[in-house]
C-alpha positions as CSV (number, residue, x, y, z in Angstrom):
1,X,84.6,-148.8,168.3
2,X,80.9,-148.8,167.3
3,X,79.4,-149.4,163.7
4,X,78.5,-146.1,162.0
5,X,74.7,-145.3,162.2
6,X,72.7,-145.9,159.4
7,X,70.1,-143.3,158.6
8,X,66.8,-144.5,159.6
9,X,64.4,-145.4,156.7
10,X,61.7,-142.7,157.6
11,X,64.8,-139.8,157.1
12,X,65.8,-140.7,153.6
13,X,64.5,-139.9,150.2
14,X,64.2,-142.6,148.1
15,X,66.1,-143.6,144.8
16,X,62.3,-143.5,143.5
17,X,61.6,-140.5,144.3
18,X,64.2,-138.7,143.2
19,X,63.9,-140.3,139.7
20,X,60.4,-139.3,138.9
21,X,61.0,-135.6,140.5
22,X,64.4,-134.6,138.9
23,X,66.2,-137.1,136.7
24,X,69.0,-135.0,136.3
25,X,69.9,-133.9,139.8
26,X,71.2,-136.3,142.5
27,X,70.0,-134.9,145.8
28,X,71.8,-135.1,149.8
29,X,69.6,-137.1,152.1
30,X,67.2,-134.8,153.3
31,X,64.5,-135.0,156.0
32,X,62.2,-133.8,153.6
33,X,59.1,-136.7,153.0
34,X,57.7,-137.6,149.6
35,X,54.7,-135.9,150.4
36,X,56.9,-132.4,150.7
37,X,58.3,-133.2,147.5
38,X,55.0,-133.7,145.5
39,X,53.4,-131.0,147.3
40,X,56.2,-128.6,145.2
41,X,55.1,-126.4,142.4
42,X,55.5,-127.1,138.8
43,X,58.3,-126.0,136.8
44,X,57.7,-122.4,134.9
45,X,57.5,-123.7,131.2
46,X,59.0,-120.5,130.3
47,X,62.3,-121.7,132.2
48,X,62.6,-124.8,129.5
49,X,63.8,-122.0,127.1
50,X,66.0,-120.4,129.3
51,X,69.8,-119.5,128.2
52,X,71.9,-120.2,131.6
53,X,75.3,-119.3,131.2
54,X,77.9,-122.4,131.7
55,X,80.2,-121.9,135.1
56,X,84.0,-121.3,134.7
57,X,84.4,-124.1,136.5
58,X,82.6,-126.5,133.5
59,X,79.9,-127.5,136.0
60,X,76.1,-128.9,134.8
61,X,74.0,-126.5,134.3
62,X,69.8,-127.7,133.5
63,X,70.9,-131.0,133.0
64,X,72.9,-130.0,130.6
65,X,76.8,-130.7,129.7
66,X,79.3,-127.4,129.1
67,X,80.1,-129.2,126.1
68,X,77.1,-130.3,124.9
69,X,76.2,-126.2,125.4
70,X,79.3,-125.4,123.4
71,X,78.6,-127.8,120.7
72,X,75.3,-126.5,120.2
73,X,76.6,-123.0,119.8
74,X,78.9,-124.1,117.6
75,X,76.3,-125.9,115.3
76,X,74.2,-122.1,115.7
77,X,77.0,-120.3,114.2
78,X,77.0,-123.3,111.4
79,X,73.5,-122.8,110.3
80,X,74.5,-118.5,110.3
81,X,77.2,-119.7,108.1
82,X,75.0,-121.6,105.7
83,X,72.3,-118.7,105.5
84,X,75.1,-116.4,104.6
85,X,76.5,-118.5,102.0
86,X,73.1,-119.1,100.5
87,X,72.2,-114.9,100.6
88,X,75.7,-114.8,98.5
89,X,76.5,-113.9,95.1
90,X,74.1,-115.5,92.6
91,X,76.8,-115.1,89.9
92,X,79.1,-117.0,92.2
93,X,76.4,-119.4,92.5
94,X,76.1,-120.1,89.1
95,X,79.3,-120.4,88.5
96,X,80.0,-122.6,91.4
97,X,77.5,-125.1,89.6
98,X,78.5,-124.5,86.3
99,X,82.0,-125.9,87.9
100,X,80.5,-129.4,89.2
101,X,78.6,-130.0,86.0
102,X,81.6,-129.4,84.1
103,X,84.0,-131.5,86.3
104,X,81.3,-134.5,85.7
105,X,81.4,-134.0,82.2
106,X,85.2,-134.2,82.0
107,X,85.8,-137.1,83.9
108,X,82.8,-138.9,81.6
109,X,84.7,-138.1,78.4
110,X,88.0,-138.7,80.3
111,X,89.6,-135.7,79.2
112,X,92.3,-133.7,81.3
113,X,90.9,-130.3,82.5
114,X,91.1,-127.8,85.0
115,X,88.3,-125.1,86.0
116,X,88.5,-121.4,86.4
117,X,85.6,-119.4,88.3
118,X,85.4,-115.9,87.6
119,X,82.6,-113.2,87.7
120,X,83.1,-110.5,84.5
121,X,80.6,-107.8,84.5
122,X,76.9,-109.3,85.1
123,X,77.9,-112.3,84.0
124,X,79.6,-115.6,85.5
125,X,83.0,-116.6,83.9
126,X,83.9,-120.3,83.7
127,X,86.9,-121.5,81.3
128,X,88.2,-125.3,80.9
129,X,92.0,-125.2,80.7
130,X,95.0,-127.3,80.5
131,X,95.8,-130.4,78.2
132,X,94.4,-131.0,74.8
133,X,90.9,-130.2,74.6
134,X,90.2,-129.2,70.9
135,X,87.5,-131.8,70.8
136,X,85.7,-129.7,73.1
137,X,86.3,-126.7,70.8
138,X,85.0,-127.6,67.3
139,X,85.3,-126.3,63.9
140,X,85.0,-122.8,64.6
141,X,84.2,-122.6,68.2
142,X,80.5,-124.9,67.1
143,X,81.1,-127.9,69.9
144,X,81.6,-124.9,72.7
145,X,78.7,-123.3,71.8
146,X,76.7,-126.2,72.6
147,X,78.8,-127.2,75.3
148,X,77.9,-123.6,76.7
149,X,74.4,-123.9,76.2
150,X,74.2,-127.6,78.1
151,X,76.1,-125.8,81.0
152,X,73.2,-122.7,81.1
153,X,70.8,-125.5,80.9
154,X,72.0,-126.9,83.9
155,X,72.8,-123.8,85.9
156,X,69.1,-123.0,85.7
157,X,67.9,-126.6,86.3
158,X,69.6,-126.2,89.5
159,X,68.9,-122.4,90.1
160,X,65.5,-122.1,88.6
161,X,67.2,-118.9,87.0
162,X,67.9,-118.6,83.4
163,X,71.5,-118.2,82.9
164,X,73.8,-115.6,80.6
165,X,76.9,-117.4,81.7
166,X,79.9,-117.6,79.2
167,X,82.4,-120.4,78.6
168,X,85.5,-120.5,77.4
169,X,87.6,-123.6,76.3
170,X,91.7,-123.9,76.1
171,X,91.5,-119.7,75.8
172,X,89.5,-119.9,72.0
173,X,87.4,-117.1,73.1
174,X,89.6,-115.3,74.1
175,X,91.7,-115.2,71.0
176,X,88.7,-115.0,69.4
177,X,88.1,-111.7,71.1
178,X,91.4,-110.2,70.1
179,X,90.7,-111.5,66.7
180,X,87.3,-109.3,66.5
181,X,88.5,-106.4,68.0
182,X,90.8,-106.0,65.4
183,X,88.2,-106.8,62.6
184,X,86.0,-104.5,63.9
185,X,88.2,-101.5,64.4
186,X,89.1,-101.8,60.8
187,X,86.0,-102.0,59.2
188,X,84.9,-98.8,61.5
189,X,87.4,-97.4,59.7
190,X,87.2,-97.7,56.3
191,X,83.5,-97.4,57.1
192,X,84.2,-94.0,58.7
193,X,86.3,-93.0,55.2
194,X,84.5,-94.4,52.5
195,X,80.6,-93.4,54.3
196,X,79.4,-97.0,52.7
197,X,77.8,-99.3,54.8
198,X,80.1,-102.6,55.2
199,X,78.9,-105.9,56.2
200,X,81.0,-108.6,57.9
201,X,80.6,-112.4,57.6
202,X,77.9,-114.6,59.5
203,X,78.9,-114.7,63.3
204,X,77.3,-116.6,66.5
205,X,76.1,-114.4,69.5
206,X,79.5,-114.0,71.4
207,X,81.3,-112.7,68.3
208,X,79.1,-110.1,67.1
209,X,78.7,-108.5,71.1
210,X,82.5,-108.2,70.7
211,X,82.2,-106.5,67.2
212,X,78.9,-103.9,68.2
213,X,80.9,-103.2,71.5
214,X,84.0,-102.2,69.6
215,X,82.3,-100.2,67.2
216,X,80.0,-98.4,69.9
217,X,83.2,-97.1,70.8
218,X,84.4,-95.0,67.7
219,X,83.0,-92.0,66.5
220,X,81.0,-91.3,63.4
221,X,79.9,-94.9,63.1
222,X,77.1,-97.6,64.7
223,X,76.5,-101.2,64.2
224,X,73.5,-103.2,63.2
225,X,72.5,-107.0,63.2
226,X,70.6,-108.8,60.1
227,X,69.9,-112.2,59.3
228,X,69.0,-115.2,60.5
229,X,70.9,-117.6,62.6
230,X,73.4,-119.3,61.9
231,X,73.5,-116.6,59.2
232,X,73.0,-113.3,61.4
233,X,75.7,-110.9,60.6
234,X,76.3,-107.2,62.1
235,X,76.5,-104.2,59.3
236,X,78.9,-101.8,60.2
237,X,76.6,-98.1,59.1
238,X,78.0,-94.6,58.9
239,X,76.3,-92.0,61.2
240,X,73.7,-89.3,59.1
């Protein structure tokens, strides 16, 4: 039996010249000369942006891997993820950063703490709760006032937005709250009977919203701020 014929030099295309016309593509032996392959027109650039749909059969397509395709569809629908997280809630936002400040803080003073996000009217909610953390409170609620205002301070750092967030520590506000409501309904009322103004004791920001929302809401009566701060107080007035 005779030797299998090799192709004859003149009939092949040459490792070379396939590597400087298509890297990508391995081509049959071809009768074609180097000449016919040169004399072939250029590529439309248009094509170089082309979307080719990948073969059920997971063949190349362009050069170009099915999963290299579906990974870079996968990272497309990443980046739509991350411009719809960004085009979210600012509230959330702020509270979201509000949180990571916070946690910081904790673990530099070493004190126990977990973090609660919420979103309560137009404002962002964030409380510290859980083990003992009445060095975060202060004498009357004075060391989480500051605390508060060092977490605005950094919301807008990182925002560029001034922020109206509240914090609460170990629930004091929120007994604090109940506290006032029931101040304030009282002293509507005697205000309401006796028609003399009544003025309550010096109060920080948070407490005296509490006490002009809760008088807003009975009849024959409004509320008034004087003073200065720390001594600003509200003045409970009857209605001419």
């Amino acid at each position: 039996m005779s030797a299998p014929q090799q192709p004859s030099s003149d009939t092949a295309v040459s490792d070379t010249t396939l590597s400087d016309t298509a890297p990508a593509y391995t081509a049959p032996a071809s009768s074609a000369s180097s000449d016919d392959l040169d004399s072939l027109p250029d590529a439309d650039a248009a094509s170089d942006d082309a979307v080719l749909e990948a073969s059920d059969a997971g063949t190349q397509e362009a050069g170009v891997p099915r999963a290299a395709a579906a990974q870079s569809e996968d990272d497309d629908e990443d980046d739509e993820d991350d411009e719809d997280d960004d085009d979210g809630d600012p509230l959330v936002r702020e509270g979201d950063v509000a949180g990571d400040y916070l946690e910081r803080l904790l673990d530099i003073l070493d004190v126990d703490g977990d973090i609660d996000l919420d979103v309560e009217g137009d404002r962002a909610s964030v409380a510290i709760v859980g083990g003992n953390l009445t060095t975060l409170i202060g004498p009357d609620g004075a060391t989480l006032e500051a605390l508060q205002e060092l977490t605005r301070l950094a919301v807008a750092q990182d925002t560029g937005v001034r922020s109206r967030l509240m914090l609460d520590v170990g629930g004091f506000r929120a007994k604090r709250r109940t506290d006032l409501t029931a101040l304030a309904g009282e002293a509507a009322r005697r205000v309401a009977q006796s028609r003399q103004p009544e003025r309550l004791s010096a109060m920080n920001p948070f407490e005296r919203k509490v006490v002009h929302d809760v008088i807003a809401g009975v009849s024959g009566v409004h509320s008034e701020s004087e003073g200065e701060e720390p001594n600003r107080r509200v003045v409970v007035l009857p209605d001419k």
